[in-house]
C-alpha positions, 0 to 999 in steps of 0.5 A: 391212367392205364385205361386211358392210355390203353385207349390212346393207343388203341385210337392212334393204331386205329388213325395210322390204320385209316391212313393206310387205307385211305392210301390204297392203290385205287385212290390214285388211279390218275398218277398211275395212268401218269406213269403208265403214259410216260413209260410209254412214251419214253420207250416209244422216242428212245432210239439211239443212234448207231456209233459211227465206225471208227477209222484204224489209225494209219502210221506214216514213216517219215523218210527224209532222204529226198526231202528239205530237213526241216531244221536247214535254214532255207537260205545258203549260209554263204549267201547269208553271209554275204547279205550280213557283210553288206555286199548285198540287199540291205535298207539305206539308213541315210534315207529320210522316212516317209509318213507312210512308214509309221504304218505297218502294212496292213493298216494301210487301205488303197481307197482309190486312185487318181491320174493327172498327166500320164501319172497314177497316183494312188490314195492311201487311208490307215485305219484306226487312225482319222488324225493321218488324213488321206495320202497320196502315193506314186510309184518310188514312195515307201510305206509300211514299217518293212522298207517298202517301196512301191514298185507299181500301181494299178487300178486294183492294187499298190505292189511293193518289194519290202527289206526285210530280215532274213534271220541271219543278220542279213536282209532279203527282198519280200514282194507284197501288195495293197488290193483296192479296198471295197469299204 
């Protein structure tokens, strides 16, 4: 049993030995070249950049001596309080609405106009809504959800002055407008 266990041994040193040869560094000359090619080609398309430089941080004091402090209401509180007593701005609540006061403003498009005896009627279509139909609307008219009544119509736009809350517990005017809509 010995023998034939020396000369397993010996068969399994001499494969292990033939494997090692088989792997010899002339055998795999194509992976070599492989490598070589990408290497090189890595160190040929490896540029980096230069970081851009940096700008230092430059500090701004701020001085409030001749500016509005940022924490003043804008409005004058005795106007304030004036507008809150009821003297002055503030919507009617005995007016009937209008339909197109169900409407914020800006779902609200000027698609045209019309003009019939020296009267310029604008037309008036909300978006997201095919269930309101096309309206008609002259200058005296309120529309949008801010009191807005219309002031004058052009070809080009609908122009209005809304009440609106002043954030006192009082009201001021806001002019805004309605361009034409190009869809």
């Amino acid at each position: 049993m010995s023998i034939t266990r020396h000369f397993s041994r010996a068969l399994l040193v001499t494969a292990v030995s033939a494997a090692l040869v088989a792997c010899d560094s002339a055998t795999h000359q194509d992976l070599q070249d492989f490598v070589a090619t990408t290497k090189a080609r890595a160190l040929k398309t490896t540029s980096v950049e230069p970081l851009p430089d940096i700008k230092p941080y430059e500090t701004y004091l701020y001085k409030a001596d001749s500016k509005r402090d940022p924490f003043a209401p804008t409005l004058a509180i005795d106007e304030a309080i004036e507008t809150a007593d009821g003297d002055g701005i503030h919507p009617d609540p005995n007016r009937r609405k209008e339909a197109l006061e169900n409407y914020p403003l800006d779902s609200l498009r000027m698609v045209g106009t019309l003009q019939r005896d020296d009267q310029l009627w604008a037309i008036v279509n909300v978006i997201n809504n095919p269930d309101s139909g096309i309206h008609r609307v002259i200058t005296g008219n309120y529309m949008g959800q801010n009191h807005g009544q219309i002031v004058r119509i052009s070809d080009e736009q609908i122009e209005l002055v809304e009440i609106i809350p002043n954030g006192l517990g009082g009201w001021r005017e806001s002019e805004t407008s309605i361009a034409l809509s190009e869809e």
